[in-house]
Structure formats: C-alpha cells, structure tokens
MITOR-51905 format. One record per atom (N, C-alpha, C, O, CB): residue number from 1; residue in three letters; chain; atom name; x, y, z. Coordinates in pm, whole numbers, always signed. Glycine has a CB too. Example, Ala and Ser with C-alpha at 12.3 -4.5 7.8 and 13.67 -1.06 7.14 Angstrom:
<rs>
+-----+-----+----+----+--------+--------+--------+
|   i |  aa | ch | at |     xx |     yy |     zz |
+-----+-----+----+----+--------+--------+--------+
|   1 | ALA |  A |  N |  +1319 |   -569 |   +780 |
|   1 | ALA |  A | CA |  +1230 |   -450 |   +780 |
|   1 | ALA |  A |  C |  +1320 |   -330 |   +780 |
|   1 | ALA |  A |  O |  +1424 |   -332 |   +846 |
|   1 | ALA |  A | CB |  +1131 |   -447 |   +905 |
|   2 | SER |  A |  N |  +1285 |   -225 |   +708 |
|   2 | SER |  A | CA |  +1367 |   -106 |   +714 |
|   2 | SER |  A |  C |  +1290 |     +3 |   +787 |
|   2 | SER |  A |  O |  +1341 |   +114 |   +804 |
|   2 | SER |  A | CB |  +1408 |    -60 |   +572 |
+-----+-----+----+----+--------+--------+--------+
</rs>
This chain:
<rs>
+-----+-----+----+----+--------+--------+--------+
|   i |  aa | ch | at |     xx |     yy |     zz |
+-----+-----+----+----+--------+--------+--------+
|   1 | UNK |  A |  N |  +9815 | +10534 |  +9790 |
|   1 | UNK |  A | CA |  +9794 | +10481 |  +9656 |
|   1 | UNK |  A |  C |  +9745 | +10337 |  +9667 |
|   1 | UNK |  A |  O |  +9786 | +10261 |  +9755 |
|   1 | UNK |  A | CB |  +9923 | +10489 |  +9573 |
|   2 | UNK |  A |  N |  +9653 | +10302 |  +9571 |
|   2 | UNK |  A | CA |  +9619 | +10164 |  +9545 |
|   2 | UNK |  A |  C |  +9735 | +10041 |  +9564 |
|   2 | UNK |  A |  O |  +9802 | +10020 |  +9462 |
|   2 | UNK |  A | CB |  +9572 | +10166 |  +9402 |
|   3 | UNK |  A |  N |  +9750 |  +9999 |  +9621 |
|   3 | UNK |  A | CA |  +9837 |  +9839 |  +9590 |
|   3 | UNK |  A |  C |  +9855 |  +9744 |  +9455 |
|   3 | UNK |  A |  O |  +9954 |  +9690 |  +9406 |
|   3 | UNK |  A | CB |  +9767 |  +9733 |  +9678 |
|   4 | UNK |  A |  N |  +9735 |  +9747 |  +9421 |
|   4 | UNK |  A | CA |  +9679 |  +9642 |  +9278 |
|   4 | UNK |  A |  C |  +9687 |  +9743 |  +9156 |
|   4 | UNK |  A |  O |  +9566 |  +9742 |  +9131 |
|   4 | UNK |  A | CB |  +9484 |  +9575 |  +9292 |
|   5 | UNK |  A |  N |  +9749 |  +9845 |  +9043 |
|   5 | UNK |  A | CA |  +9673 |  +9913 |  +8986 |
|   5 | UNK |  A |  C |  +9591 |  +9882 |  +8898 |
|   5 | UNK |  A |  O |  +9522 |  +9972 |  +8850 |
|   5 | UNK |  A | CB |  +9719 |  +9981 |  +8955 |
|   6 | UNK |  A |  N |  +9578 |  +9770 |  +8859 |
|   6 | UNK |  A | CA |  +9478 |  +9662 |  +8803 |
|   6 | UNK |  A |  C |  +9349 |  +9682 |  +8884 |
|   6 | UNK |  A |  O |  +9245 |  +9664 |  +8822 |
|   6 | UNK |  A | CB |  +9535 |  +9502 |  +8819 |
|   7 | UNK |  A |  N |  +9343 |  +9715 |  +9011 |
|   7 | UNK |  A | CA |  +9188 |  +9668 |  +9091 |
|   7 | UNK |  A |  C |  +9156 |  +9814 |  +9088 |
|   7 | UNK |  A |  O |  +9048 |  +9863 |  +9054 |
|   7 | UNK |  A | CB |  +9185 |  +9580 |  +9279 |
|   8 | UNK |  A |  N |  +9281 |  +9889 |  +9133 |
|   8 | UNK |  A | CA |  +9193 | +10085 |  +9130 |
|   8 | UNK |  A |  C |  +9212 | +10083 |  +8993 |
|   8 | UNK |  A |  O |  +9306 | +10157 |  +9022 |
|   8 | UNK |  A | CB |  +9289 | +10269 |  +9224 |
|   9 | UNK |  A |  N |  +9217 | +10072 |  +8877 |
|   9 | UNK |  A | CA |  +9117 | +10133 |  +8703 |
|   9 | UNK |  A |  C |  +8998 | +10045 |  +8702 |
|   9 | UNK |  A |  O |  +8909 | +10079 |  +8625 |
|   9 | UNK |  A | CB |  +9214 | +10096 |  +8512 |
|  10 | UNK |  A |  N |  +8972 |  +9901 |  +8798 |
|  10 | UNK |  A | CA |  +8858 |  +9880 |  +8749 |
|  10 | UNK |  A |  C |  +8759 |  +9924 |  +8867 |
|  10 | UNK |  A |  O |  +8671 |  +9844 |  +8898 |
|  10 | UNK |  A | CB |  +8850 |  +9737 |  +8699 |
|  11 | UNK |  A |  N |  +8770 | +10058 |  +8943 |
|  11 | UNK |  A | CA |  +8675 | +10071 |  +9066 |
|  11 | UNK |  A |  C |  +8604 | +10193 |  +8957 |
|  11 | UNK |  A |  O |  +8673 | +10259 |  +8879 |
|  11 | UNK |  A | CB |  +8755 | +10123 |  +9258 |
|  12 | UNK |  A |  N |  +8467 | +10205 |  +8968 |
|  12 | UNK |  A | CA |  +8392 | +10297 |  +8933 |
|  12 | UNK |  A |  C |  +8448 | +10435 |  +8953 |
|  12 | UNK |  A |  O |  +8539 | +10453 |  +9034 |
|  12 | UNK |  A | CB |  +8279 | +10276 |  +8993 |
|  13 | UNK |  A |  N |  +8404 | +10519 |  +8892 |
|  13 | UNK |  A | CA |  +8427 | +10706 |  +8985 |
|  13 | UNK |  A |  C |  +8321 | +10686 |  +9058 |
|  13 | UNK |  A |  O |  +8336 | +10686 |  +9180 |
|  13 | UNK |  A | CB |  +8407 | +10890 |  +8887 |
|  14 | UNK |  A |  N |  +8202 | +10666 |  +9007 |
|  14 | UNK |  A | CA |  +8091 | +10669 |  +9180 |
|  14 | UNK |  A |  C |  +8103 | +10580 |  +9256 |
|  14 | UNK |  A |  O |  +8045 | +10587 |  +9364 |
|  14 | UNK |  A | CB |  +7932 | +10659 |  +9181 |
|  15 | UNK |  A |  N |  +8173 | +10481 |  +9226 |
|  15 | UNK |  A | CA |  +8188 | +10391 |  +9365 |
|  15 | UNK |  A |  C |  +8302 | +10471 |  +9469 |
|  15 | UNK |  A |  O |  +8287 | +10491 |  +9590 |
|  15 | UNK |  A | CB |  +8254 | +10214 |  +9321 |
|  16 | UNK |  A |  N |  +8416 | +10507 |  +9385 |
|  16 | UNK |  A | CA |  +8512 | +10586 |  +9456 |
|  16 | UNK |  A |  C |  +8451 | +10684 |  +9534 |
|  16 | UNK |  A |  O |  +8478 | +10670 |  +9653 |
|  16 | UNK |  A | CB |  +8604 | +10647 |  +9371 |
|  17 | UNK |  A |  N |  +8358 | +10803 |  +9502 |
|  17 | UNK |  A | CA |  +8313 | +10925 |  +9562 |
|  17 | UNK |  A |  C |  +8273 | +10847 |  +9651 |
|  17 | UNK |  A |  O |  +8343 | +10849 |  +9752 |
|  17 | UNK |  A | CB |  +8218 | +11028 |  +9498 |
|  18 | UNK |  A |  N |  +8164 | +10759 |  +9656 |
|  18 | UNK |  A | CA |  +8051 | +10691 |  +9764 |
|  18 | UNK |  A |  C |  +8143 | +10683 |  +9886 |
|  18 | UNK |  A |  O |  +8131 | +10731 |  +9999 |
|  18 | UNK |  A | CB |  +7982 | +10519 |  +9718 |
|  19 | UNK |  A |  N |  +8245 | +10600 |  +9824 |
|  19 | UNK |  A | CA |  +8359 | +10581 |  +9947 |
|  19 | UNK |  A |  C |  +8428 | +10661 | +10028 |
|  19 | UNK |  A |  O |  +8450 | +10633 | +10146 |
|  19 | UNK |  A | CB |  +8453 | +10530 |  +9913 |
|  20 | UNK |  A |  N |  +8480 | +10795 |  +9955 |
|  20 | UNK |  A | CA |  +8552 | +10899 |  +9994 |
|  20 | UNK |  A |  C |  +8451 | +10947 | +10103 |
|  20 | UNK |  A |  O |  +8483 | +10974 | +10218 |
|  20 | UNK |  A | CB |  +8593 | +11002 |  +9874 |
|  21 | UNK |  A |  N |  +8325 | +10955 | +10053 |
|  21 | UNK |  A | CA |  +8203 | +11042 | +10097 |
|  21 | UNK |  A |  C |  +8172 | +10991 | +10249 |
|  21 | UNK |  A |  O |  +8143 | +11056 | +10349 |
|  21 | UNK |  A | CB |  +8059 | +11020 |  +9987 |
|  22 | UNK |  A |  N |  +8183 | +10897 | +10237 |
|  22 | UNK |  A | CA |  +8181 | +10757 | +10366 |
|  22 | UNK |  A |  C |  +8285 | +10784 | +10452 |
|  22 | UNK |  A |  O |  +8256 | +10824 | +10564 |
|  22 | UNK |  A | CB |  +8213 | +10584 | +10309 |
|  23 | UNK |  A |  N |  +8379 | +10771 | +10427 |
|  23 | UNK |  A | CA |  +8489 | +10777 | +10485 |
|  23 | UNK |  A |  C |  +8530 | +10932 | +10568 |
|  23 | UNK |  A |  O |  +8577 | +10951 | +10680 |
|  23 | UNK |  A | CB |  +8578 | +10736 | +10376 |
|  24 | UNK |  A |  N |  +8493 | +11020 | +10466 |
|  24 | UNK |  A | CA |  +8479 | +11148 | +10554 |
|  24 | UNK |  A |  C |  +8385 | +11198 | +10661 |
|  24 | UNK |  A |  O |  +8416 | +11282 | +10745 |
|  24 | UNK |  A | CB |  +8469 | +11232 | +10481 |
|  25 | UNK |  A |  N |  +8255 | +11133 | +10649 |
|  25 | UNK |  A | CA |  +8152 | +11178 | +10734 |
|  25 | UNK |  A |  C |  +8168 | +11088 | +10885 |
|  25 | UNK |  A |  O |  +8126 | +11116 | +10997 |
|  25 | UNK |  A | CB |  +8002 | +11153 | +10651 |
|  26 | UNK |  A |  N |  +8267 | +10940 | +10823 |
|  26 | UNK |  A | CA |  +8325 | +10913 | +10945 |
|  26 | UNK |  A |  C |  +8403 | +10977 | +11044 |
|  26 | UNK |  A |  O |  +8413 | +10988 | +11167 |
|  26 | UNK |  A | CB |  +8378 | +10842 | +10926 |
|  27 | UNK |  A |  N |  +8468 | +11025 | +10911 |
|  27 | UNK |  A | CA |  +8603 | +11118 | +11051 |
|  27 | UNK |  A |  C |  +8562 | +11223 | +11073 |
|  27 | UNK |  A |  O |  +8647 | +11296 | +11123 |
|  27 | UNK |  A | CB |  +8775 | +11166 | +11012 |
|  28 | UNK |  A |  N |  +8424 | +11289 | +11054 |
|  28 | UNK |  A | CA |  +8359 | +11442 | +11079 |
|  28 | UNK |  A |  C |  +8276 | +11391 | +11204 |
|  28 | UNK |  A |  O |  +8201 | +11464 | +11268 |
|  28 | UNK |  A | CB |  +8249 | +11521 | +10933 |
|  29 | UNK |  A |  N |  +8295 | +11288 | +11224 |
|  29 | UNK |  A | CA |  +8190 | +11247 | +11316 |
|  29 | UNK |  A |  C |  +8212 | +11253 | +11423 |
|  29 | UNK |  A |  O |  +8275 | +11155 | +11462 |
|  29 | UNK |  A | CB |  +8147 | +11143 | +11308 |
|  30 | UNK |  A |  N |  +8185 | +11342 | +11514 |
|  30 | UNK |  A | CA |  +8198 | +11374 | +11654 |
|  30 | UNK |  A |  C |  +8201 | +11293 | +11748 |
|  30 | UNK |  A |  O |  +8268 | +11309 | +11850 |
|  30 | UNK |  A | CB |  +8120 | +11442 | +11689 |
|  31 | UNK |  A |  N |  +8096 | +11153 | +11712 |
|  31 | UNK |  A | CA |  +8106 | +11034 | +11857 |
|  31 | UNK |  A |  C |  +8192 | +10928 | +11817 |
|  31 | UNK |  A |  O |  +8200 | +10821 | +11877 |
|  31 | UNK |  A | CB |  +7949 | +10949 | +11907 |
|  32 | UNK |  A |  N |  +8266 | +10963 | +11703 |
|  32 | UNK |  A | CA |  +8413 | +10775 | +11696 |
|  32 | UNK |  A |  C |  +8521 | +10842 | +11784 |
|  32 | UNK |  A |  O |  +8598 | +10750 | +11811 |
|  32 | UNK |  A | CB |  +8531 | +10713 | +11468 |
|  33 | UNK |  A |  N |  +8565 | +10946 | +11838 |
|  33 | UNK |  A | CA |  +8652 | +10983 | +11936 |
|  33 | UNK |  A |  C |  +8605 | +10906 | +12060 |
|  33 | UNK |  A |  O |  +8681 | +10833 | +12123 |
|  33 | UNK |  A | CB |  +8657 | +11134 | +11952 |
|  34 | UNK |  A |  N |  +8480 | +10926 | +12092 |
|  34 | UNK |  A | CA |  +8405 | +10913 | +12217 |
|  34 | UNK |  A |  C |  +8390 | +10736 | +12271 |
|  34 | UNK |  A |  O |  +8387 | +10686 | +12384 |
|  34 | UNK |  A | CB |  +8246 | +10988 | +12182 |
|  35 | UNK |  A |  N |  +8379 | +10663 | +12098 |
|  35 | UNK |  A | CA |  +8393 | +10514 | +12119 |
|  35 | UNK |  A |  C |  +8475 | +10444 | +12187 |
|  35 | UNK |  A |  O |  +8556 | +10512 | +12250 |
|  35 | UNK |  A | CB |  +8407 | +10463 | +12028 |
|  36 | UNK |  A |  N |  +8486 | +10311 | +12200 |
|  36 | UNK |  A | CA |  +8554 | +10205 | +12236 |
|  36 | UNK |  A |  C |  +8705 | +10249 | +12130 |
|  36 | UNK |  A |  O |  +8668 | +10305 | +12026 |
|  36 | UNK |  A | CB |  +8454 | +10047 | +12203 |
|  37 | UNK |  A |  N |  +8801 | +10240 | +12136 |
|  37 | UNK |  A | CA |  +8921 | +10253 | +12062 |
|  37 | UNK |  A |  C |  +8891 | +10349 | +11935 |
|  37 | UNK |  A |  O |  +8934 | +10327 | +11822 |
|  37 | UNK |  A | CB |  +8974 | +10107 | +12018 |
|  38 | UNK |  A |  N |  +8813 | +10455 | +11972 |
|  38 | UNK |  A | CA |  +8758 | +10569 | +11857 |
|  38 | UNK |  A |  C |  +8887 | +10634 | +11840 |
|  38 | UNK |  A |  O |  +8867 | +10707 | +11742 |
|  38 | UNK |  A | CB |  +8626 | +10690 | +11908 |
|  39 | UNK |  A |  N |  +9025 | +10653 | +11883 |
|  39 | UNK |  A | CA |  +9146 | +10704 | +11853 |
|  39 | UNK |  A |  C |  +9207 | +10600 | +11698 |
|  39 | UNK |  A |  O |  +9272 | +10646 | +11605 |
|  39 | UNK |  A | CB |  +9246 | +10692 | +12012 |
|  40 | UNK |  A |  N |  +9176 | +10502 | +11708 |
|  40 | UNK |  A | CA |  +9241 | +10442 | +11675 |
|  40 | UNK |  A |  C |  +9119 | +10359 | +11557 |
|  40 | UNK |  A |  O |  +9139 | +10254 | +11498 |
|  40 | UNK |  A | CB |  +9318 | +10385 | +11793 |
|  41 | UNK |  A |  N |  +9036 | +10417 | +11553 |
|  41 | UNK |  A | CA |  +8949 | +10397 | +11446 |
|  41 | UNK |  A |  C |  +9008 | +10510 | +11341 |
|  41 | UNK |  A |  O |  +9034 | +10488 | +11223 |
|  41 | UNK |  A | CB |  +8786 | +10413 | +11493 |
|  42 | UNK |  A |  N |  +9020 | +10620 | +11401 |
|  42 | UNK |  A | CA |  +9017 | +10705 | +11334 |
|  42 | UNK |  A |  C |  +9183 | +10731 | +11275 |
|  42 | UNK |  A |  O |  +9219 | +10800 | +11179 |
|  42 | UNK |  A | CB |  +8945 | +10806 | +11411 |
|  43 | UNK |  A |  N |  +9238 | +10676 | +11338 |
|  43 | UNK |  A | CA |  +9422 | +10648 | +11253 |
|  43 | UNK |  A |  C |  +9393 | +10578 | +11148 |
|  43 | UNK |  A |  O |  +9425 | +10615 | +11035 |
|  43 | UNK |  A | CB |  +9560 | +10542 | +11341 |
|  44 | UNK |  A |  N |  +9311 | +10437 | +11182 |
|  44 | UNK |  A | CA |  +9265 | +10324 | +11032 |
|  44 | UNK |  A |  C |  +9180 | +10426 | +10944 |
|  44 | UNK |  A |  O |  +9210 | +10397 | +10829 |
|  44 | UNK |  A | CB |  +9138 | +10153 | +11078 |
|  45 | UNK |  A |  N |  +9099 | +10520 | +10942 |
|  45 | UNK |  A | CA |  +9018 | +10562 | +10860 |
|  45 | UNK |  A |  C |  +9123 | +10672 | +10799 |
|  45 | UNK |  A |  O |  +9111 | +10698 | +10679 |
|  45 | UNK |  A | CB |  +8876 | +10605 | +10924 |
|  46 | UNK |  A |  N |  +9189 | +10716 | +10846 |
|  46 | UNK |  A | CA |  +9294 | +10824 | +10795 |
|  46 | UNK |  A |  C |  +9411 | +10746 | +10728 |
|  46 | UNK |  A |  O |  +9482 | +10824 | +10664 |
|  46 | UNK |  A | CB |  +9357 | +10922 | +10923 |
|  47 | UNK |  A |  N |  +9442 | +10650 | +10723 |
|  47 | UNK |  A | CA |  +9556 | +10595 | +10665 |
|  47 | UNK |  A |  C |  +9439 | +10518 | +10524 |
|  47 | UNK |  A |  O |  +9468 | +10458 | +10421 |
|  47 | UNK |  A | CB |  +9666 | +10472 | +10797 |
|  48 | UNK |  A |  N |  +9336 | +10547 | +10571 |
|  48 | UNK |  A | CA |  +9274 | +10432 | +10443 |
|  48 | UNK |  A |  C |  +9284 | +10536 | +10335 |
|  48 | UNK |  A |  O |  +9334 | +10519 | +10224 |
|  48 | UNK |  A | CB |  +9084 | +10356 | +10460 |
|  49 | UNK |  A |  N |  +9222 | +10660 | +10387 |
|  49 | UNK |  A | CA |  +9177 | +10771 | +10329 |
|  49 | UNK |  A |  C |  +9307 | +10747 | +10214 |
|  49 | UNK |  A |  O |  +9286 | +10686 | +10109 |
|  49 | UNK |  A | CB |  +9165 | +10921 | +10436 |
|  50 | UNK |  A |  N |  +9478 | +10819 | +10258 |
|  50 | UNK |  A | CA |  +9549 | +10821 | +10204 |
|  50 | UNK |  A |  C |  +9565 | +10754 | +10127 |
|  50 | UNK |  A |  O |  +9586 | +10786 | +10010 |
|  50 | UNK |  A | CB |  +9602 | +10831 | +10243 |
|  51 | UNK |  A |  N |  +9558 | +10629 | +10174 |
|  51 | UNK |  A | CA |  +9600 | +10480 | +10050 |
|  51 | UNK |  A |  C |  +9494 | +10522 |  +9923 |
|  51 | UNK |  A |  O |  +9540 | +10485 |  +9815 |
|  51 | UNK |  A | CB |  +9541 | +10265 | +10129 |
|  52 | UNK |  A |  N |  +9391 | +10576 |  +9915 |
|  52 | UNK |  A | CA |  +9267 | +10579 |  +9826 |
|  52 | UNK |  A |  C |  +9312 | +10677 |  +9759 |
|  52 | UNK |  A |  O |  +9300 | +10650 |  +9640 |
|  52 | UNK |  A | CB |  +9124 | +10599 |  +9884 |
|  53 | UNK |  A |  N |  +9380 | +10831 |  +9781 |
|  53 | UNK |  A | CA |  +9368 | +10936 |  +9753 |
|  53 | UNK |  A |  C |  +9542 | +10920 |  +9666 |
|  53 | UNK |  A |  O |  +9591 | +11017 |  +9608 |
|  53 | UNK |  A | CB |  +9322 | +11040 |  +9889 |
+-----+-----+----+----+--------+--------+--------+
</rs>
C-alpha cells in the first residue's frame, strides 16, 4: 500500500498502469537474474510491486 494516501489519489490511472506495466516486464525479464545483484533487483522490484498494488 501507498505510504502518503494523499500522494496515491493524486497519481493518474495511466500513470499507475505505465508503472505496473514497467515494473512487470522488468521482472519477466530473463537477463536481471543474469545481472550484477539481478537477485536482488528483483526482491526491490517485487516489494515495490506490492507497496503499489
């Protein structure tokens, strides 16, 4: 969940999707495992996910 709920009512719905949309094709992405600390990119992109959702 948001932190602020003041800052998530003033985020767009298409800014939100853009983001979600972003955020998933990150973690679908076959070479952030393969990166420099790609384990651990992908814990930050999964905990962001949640906080958003």
């Amino acid at each position: 969940t948001f932190q602020i709920k003041r800052l998530a009512h003033a985020v767009k719905e298409s800014t939100l999707n853009s983001l979600i949309m972003e955020l998933l094709l990150w973690l679908l992405d076959e070479r952030v495992p393969l990166m420099d600390d790609g384990s651990q990119l992908l814990k930050a992109l999964n905990v962001l996910m949640l906080k958003i959702l």
